[in-house]
Phi, psi and omega in degrees: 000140205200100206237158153300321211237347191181151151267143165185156158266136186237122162241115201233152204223107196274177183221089169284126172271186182271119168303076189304139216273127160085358207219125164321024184239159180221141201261101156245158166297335199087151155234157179251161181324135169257138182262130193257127170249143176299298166328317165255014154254034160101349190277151193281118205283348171268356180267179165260138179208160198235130186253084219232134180259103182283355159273356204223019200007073162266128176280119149264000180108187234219111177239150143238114151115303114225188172223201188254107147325140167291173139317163170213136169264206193305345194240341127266144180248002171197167175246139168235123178241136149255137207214107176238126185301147174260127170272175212241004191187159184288112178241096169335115192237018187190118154228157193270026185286337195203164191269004170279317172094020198127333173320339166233002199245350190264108198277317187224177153192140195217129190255155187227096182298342183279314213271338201059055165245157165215116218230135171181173173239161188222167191262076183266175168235147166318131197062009183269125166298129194238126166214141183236090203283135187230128174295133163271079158344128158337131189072005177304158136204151186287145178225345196179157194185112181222161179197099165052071188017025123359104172274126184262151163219131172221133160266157172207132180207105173089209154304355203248142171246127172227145152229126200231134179201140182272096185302163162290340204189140186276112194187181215225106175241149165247119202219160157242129164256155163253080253207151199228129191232000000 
């Protein structure tokens, strides 16, 4: 994905199951974890990147060079990985509208080193739940957050930030988050 505001990568890693006769369902085996090397998907192998699985929203951490796919058992069929360069400041590394991970849905984004805002507008739908998870650098933590009157929830767990909003209207919201180091 190649935004005015951010470069990422979408990686999605499938499981074909077995085709029960006659019927939409599929039988899978499991795979077991795998090592993704950067270098062979074209990404520069030498940087850092923070790493997030959008159906199970798992942080996988922070890799240079690559990182480990989970297992998928009997009961997954697919992974969605966003391969994001890691900053130095708190960066939207997810939102749950699209399996893209911000790609159709993140209009704009901006970090404000003085103030400690992280700031953008996103592409919302009336009744979706929109959540948007932000990587914490040591010593981050989320303190406040609004967006075009909006009711907001925010968390901090770990390395992880999330802000969440059911919108009112299919619109184009304008939001700020604040964070404290």
């Amino acid at each position: 994905i190649d935004r005015p505001f951010d470069h990422w990568y979408v990686l999605a890693r499938f499981q074909w199951g077995q085709k029960e006769k006659n019927k939409h369902v599929y039988h899978f085996k499991g795979l077991p974890p795998v090592e993704v090397k950067f270098a062979d998907l074209g990404i520069p192998a030498e940087r850092r990147y923070l790493v997030f699985e959008f159906w199970t929203q798992t942080f996988l951490g922070k890799a240079k060079g690559s990182f480990t796919a989970p297992a998928m058992d009997d009961n997954t069929g697919m992974q969605v990985f966003a391969i994001r360069e890691a900053r130095d400041h708190p960066w939207i590394i997810s939102t749950s509208r699209h399996i893209s991970q911000g790609g159709v849905d993140l209009l704009d984004l901006r970090w404000d080193d003085g103030n400690r805002i992280l700031s953008g507008s996103s592409s919302v739908v009336k009744g979706d739940p929109y959540v948007m998870t932000i990587y914490l650098p040591e010593g981050f933590r989320l303190v406040s957050a609004e967006a075009d009157g909006e009711k907001l929830e925010m968390e901090n767990t770990g390395h992880l930030g999330t802000v969440r909003m059911i919108p009112s209207a299919t619109k184009t919201v304008n939001w700020r988050i604040a964070f404290v180091k």
